[in-house]
Jmol script that loads the backbone (N, CA, C; Angstrom):
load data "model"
ATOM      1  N   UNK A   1      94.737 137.430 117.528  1.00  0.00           N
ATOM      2  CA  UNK A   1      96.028 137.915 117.080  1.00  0.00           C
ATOM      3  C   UNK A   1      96.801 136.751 116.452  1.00  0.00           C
ATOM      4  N   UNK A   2      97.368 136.985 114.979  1.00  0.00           N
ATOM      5  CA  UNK A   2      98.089 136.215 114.590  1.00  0.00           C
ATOM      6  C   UNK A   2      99.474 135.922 115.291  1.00  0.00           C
ATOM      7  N   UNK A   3     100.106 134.346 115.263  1.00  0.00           N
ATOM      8  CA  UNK A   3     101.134 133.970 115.789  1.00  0.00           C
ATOM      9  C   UNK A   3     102.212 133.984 115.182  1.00  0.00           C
ATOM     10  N   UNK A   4     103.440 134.671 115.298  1.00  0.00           N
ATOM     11  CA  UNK A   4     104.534 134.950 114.570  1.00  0.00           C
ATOM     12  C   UNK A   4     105.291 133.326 114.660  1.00  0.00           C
ATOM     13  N   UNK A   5     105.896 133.255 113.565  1.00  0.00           N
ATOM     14  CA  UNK A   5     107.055 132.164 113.738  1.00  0.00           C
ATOM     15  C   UNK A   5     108.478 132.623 113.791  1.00  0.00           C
ATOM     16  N   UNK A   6     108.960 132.064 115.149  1.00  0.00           N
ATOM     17  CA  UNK A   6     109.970 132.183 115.641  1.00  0.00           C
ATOM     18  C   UNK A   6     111.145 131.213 114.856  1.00  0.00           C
ATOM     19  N   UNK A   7     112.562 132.325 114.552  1.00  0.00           N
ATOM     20  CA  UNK A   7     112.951 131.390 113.975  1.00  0.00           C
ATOM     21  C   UNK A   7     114.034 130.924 115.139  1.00  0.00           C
ATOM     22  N   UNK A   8     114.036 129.530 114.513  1.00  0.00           N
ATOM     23  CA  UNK A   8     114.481 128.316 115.074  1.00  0.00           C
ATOM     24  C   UNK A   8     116.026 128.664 116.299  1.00  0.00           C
ATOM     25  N   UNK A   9     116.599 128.461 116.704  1.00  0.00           N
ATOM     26  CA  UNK A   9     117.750 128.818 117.243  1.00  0.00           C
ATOM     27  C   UNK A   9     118.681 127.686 117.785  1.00  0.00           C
ATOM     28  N   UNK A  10     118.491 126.189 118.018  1.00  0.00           N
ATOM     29  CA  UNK A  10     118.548 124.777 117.603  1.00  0.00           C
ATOM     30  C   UNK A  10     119.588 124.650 116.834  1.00  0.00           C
ATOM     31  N   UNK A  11     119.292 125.722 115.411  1.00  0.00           N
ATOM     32  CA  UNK A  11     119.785 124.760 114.181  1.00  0.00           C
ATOM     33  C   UNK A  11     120.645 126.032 113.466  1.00  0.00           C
ATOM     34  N   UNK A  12     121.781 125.856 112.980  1.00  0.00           N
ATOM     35  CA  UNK A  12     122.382 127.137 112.376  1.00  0.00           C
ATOM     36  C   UNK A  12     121.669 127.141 111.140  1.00  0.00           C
ATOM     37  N   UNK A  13     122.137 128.229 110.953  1.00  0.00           N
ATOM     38  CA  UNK A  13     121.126 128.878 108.914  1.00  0.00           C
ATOM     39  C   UNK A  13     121.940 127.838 108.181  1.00  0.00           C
ATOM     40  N   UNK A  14     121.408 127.723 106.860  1.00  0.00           N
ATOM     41  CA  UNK A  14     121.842 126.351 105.875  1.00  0.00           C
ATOM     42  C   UNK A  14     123.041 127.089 105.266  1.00  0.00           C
ATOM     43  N   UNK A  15     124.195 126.603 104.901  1.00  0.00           N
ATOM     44  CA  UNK A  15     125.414 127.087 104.602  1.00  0.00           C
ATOM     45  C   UNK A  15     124.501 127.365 102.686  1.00  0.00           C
ATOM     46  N   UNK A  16     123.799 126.347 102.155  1.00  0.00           N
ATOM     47  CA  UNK A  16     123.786 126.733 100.671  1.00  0.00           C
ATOM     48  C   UNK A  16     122.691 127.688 100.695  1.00  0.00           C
ATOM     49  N   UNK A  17     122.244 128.366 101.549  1.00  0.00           N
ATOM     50  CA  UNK A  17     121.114 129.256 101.404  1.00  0.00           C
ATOM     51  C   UNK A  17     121.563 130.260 100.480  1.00  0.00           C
ATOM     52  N   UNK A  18     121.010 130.959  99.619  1.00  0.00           N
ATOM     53  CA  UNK A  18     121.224 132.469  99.013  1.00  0.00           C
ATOM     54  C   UNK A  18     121.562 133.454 100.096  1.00  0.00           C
ATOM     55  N   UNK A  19     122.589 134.197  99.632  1.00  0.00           N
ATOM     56  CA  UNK A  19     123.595 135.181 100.813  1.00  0.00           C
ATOM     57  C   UNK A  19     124.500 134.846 101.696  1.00  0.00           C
ATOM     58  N   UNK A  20     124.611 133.748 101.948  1.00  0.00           N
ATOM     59  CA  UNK A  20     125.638 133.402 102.744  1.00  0.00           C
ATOM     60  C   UNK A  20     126.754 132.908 101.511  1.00  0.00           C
ATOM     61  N   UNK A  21     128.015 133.439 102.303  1.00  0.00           N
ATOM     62  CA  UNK A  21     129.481 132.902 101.428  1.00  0.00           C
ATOM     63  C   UNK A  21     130.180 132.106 102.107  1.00  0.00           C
ATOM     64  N   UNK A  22     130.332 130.649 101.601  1.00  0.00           N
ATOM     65  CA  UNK A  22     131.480 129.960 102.632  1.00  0.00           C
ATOM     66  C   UNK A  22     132.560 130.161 101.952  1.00  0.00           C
ATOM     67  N   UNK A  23     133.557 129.928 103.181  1.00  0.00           N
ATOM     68  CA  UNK A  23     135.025 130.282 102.818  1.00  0.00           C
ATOM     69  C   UNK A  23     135.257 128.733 102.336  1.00  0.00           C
ATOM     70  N   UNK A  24     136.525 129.248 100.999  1.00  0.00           N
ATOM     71  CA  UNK A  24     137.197 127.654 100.992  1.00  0.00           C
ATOM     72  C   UNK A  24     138.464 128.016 100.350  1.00  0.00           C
ATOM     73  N   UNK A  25     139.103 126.595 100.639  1.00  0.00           N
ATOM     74  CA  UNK A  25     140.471 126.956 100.109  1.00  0.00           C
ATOM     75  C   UNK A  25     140.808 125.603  99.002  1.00  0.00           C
ATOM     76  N   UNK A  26     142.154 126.692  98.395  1.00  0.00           N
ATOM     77  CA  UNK A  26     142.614 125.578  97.367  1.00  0.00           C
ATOM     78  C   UNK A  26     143.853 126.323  96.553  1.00  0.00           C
ATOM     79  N   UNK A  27     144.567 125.301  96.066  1.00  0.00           N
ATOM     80  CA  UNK A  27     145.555 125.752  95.509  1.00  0.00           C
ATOM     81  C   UNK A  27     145.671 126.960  95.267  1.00  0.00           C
ATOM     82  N   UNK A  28     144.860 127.680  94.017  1.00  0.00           N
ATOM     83  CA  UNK A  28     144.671 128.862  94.110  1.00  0.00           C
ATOM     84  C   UNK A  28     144.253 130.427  95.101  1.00  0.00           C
ATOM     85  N   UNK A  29     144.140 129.724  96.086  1.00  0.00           N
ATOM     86  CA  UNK A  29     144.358 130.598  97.607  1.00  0.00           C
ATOM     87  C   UNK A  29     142.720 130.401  98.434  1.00  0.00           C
ATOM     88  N   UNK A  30     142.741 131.453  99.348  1.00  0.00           N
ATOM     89  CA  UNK A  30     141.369 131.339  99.979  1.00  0.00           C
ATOM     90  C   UNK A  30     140.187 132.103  99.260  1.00  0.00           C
ATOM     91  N   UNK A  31     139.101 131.318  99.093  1.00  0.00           N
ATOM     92  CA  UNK A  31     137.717 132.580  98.277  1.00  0.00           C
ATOM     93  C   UNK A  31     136.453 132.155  99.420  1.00  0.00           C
ATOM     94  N   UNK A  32     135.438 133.305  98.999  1.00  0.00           N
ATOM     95  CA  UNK A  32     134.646 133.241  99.716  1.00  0.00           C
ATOM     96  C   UNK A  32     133.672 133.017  98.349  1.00  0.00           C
ATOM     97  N   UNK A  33     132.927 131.925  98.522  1.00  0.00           N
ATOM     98  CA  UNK A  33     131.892 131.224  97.928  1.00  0.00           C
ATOM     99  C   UNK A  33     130.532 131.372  97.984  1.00  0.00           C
ATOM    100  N   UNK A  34     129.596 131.951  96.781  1.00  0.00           N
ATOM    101  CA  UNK A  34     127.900 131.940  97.257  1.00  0.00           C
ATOM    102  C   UNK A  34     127.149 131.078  96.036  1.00  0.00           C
ATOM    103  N   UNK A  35     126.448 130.748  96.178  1.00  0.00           N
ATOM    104  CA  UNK A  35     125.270 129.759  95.270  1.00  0.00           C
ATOM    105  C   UNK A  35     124.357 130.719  94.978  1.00  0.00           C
ATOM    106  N   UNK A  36     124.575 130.237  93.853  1.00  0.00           N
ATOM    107  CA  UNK A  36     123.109 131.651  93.018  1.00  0.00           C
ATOM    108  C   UNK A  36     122.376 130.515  92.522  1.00  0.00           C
ATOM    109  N   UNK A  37     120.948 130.389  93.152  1.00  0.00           N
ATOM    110  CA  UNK A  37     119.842 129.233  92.745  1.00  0.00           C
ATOM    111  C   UNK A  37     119.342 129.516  91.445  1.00  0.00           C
ATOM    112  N   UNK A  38     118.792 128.574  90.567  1.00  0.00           N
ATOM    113  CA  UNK A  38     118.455 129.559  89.121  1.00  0.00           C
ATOM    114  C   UNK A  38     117.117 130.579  89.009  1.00  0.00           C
ATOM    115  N   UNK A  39     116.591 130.470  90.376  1.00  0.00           N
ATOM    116  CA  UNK A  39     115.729 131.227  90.009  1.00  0.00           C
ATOM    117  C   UNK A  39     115.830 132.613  90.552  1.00  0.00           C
ATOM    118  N   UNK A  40     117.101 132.877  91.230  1.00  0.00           N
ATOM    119  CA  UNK A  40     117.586 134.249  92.144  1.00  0.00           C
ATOM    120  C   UNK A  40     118.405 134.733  90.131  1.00  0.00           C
ATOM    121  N   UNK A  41     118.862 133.831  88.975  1.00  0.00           N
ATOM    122  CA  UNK A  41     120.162 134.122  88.152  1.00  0.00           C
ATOM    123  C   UNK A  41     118.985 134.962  87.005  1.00  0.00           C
ATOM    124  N   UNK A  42     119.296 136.357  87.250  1.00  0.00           N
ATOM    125  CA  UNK A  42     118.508 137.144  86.048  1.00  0.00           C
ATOM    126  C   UNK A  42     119.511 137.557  85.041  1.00  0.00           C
ATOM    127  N   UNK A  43     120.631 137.850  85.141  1.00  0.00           N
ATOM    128  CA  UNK A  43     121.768 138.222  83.773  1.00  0.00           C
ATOM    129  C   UNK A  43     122.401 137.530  83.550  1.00  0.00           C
ATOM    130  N   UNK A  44     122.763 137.666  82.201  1.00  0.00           N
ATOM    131  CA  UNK A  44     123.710 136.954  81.484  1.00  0.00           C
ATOM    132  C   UNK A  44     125.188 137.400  82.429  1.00  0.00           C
ATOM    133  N   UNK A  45     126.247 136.008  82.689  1.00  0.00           N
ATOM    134  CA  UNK A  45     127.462 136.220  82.833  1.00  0.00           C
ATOM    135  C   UNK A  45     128.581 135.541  82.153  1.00  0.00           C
ATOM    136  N   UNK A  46     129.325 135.701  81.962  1.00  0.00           N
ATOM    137  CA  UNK A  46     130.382 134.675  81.052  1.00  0.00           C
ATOM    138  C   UNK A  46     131.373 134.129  82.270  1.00  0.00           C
ATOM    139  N   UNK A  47     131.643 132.636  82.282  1.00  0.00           N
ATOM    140  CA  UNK A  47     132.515 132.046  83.262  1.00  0.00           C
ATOM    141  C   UNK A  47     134.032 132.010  82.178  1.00  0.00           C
ATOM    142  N   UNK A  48     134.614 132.628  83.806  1.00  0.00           N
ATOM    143  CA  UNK A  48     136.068 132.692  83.109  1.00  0.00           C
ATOM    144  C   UNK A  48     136.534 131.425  82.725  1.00  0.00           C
ATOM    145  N   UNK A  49     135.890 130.191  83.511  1.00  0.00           N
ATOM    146  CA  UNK A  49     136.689 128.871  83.704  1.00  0.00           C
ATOM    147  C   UNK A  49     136.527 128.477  81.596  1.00  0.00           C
ATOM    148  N   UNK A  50     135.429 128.594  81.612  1.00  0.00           N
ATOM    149  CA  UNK A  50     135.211 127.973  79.928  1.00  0.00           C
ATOM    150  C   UNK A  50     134.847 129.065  79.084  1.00  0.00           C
ATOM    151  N   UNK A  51     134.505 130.275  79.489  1.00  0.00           N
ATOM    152  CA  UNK A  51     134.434 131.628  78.928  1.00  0.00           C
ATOM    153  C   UNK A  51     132.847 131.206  77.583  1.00  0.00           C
ATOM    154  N   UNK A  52     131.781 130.390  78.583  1.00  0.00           N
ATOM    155  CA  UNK A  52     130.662 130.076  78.082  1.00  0.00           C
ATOM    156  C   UNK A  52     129.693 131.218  78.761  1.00  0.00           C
ATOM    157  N   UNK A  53     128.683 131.223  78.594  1.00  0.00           N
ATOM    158  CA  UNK A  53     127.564 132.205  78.575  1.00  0.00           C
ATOM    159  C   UNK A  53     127.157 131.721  80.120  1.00  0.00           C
ATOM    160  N   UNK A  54     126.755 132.092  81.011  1.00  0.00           N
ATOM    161  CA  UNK A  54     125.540 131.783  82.352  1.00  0.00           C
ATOM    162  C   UNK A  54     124.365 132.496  82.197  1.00  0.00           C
ATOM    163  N   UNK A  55     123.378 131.274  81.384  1.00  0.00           N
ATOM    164  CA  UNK A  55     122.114 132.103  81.133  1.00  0.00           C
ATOM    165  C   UNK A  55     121.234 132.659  82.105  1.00  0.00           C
ATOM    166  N   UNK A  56     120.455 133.285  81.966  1.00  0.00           N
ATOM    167  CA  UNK A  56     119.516 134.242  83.238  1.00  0.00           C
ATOM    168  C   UNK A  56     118.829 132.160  83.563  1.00  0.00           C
ATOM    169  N   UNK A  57     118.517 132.013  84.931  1.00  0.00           N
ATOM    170  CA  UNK A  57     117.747 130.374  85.342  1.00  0.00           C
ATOM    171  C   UNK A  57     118.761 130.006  85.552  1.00  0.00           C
ATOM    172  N   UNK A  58     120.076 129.562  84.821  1.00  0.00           N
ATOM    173  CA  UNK A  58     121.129 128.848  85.496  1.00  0.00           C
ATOM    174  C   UNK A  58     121.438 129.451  86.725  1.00  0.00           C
ATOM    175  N   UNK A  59     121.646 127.880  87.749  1.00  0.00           N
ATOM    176  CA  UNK A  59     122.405 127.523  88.856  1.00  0.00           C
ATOM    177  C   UNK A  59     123.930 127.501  88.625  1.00  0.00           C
ATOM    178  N   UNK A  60     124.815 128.662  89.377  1.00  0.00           N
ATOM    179  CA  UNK A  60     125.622 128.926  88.989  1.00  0.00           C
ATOM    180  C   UNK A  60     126.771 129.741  91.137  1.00  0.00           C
ATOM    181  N   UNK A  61     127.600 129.619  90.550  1.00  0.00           N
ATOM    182  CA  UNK A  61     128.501 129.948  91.964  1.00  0.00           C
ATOM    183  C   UNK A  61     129.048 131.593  91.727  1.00  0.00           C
ATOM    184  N   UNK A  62     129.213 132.398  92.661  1.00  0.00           N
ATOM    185  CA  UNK A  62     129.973 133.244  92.919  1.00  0.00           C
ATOM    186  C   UNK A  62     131.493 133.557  93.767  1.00  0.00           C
ATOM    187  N   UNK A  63     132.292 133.523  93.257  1.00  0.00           N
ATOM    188  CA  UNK A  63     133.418 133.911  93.926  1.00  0.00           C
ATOM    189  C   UNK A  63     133.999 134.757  94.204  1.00  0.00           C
ATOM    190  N   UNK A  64     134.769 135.220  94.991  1.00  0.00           N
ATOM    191  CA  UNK A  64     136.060 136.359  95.113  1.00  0.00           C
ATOM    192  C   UNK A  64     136.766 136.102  96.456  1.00  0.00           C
ATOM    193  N   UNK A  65     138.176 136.856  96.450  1.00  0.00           N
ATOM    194  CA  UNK A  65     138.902 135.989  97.293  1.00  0.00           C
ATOM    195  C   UNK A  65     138.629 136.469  98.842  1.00  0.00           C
ATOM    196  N   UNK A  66     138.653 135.821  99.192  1.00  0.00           N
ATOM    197  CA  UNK A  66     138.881 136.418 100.848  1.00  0.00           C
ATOM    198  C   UNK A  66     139.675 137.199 100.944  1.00  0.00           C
ATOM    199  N   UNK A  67     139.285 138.285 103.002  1.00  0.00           N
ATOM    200  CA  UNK A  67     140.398 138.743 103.173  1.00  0.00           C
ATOM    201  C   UNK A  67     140.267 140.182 102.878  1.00  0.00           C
ATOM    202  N   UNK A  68     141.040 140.841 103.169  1.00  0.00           N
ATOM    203  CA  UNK A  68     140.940 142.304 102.712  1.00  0.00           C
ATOM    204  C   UNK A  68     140.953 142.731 101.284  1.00  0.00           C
ATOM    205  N   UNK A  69     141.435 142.386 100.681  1.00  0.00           N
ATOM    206  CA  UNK A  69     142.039 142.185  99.125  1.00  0.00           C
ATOM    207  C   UNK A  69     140.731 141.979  97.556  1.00  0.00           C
ATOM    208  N   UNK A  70     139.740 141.232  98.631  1.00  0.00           N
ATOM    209  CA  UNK A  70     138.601 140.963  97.470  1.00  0.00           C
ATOM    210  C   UNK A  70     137.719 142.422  98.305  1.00  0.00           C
ATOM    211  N   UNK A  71     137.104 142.435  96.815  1.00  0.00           N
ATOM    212  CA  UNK A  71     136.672 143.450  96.714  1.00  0.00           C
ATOM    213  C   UNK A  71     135.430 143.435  95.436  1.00  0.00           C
ATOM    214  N   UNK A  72     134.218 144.050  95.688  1.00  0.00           N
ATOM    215  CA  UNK A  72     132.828 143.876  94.653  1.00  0.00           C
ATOM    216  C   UNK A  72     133.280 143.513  92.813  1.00  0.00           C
ATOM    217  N   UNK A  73     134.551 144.426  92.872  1.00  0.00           N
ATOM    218  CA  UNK A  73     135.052 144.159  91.464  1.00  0.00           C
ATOM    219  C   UNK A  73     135.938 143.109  91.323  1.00  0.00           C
ATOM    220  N   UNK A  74     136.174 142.128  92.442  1.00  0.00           N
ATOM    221  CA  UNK A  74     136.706 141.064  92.209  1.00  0.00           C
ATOM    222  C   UNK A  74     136.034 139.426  91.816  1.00  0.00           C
ATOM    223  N   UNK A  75     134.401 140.195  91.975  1.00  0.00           N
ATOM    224  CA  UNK A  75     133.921 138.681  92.193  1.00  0.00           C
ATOM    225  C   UNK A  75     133.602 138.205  91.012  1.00  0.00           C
ATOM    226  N   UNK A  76     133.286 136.837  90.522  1.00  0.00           N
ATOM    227  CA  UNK A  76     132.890 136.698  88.886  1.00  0.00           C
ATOM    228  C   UNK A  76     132.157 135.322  89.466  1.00  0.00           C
ATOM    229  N   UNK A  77     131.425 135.047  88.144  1.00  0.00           N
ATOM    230  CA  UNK A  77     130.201 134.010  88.013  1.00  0.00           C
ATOM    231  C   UNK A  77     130.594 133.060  87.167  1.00  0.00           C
ATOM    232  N   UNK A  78     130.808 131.345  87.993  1.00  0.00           N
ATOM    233  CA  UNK A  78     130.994 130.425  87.599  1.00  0.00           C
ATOM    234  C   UNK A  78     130.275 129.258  87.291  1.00  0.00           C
ATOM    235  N   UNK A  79     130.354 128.476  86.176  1.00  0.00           N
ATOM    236  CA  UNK A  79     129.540 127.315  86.539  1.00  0.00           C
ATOM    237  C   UNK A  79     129.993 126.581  87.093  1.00  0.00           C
ATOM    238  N   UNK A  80     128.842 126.227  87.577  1.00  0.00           N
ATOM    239  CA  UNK A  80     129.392 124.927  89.586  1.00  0.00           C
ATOM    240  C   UNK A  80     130.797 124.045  88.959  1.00  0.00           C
ATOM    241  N   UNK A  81     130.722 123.492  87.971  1.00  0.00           N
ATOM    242  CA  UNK A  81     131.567 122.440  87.415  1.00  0.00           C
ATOM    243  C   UNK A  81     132.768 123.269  86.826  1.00  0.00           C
ATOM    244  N   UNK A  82     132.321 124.463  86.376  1.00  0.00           N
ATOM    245  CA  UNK A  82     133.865 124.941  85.927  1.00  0.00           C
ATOM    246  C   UNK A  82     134.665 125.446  87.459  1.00  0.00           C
ATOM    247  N   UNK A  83     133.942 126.000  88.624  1.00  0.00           N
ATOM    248  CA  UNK A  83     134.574 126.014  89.600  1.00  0.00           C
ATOM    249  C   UNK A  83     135.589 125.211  90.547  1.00  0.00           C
ATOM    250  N   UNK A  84     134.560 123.917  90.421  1.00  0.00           N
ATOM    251  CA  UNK A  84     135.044 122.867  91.140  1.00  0.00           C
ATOM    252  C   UNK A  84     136.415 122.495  90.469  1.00  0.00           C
ATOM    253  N   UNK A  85     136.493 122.109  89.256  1.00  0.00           N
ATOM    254  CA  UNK A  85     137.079 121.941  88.518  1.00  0.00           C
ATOM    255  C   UNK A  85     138.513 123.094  88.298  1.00  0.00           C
ATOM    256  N   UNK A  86     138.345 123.933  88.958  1.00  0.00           N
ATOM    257  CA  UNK A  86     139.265 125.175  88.130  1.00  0.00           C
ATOM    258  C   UNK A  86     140.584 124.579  88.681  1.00  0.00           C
ATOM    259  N   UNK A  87     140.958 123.905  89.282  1.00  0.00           N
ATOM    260  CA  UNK A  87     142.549 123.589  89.497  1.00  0.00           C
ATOM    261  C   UNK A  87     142.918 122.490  88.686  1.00  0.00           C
ATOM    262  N   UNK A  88     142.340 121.817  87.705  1.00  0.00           N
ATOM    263  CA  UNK A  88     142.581 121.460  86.644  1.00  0.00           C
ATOM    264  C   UNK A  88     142.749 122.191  84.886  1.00  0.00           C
ATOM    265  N   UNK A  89     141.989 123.173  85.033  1.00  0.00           N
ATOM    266  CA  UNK A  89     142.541 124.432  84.058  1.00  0.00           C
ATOM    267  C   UNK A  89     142.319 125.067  84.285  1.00  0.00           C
ATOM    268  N   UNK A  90     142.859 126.378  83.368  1.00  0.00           N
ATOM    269  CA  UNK A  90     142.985 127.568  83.582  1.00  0.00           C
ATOM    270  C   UNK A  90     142.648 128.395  82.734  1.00  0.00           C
ATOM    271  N   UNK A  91     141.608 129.203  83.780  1.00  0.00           N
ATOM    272  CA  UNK A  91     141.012 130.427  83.211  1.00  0.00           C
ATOM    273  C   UNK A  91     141.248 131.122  81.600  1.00  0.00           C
ATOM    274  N   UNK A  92     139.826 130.722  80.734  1.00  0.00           N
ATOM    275  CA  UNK A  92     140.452 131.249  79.081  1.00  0.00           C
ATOM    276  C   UNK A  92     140.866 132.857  79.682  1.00  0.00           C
ATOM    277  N   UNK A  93     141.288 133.102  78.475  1.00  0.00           N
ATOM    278  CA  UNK A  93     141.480 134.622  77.909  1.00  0.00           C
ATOM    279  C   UNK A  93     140.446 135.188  76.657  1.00  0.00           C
ATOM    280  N   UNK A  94     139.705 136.094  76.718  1.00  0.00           N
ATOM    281  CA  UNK A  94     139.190 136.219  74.976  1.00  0.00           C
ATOM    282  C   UNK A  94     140.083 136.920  74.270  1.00  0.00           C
ATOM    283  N   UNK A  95     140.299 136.730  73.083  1.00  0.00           N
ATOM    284  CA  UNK A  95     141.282 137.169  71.896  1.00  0.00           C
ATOM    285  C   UNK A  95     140.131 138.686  71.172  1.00  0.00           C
TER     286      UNK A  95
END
end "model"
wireframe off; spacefill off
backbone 0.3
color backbone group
């Protein structure tokens, strides 16, 4: 009989794993945060921060805010650097 592997119980799950959202805060209030690895990123998304393309392979972040308030139609797809970055500018608009 094959031996199952038990998972670990020692060690908590890795905060950057795919599916997990950490919470964080910042000027712009509290969000709940996920890492999309490039090989989980199959569609095109446009980041609000630079309103550039997120090609299908790009490593890229998900957000929306914490709290009761966020909601599936709140979340949008950033690049890591326009995220980090977003309290230095602000979100284009398209014309």
């Amino acid at each position: 009989m094959p031996r199952r592997n038990r998972a670990r119980r020692d060690r908590p799950p890795q905060a950057e794993s795919v599916g997990w959202a950490q919470p964080q805060s910042g000027p712009d209030g509290d969000w709940l945060v996920r890492t999309v690895p490039g090989a989980r990123a199959t569609k095109f998304y446009r980041c609000p921060g630079c309103d550039h393309e997120i090609r299908p392979g790009m490593p890229h972040v998900v957000a929306w805010p914490a709290g009761e308030t966020g909601s599936v139609s709140d979340r949008r797809h950033w690049h890591r650097a326009c995220w980090q970055n977003r309290d230095r500018r602000r979100p284009t608009r398209r014309r």
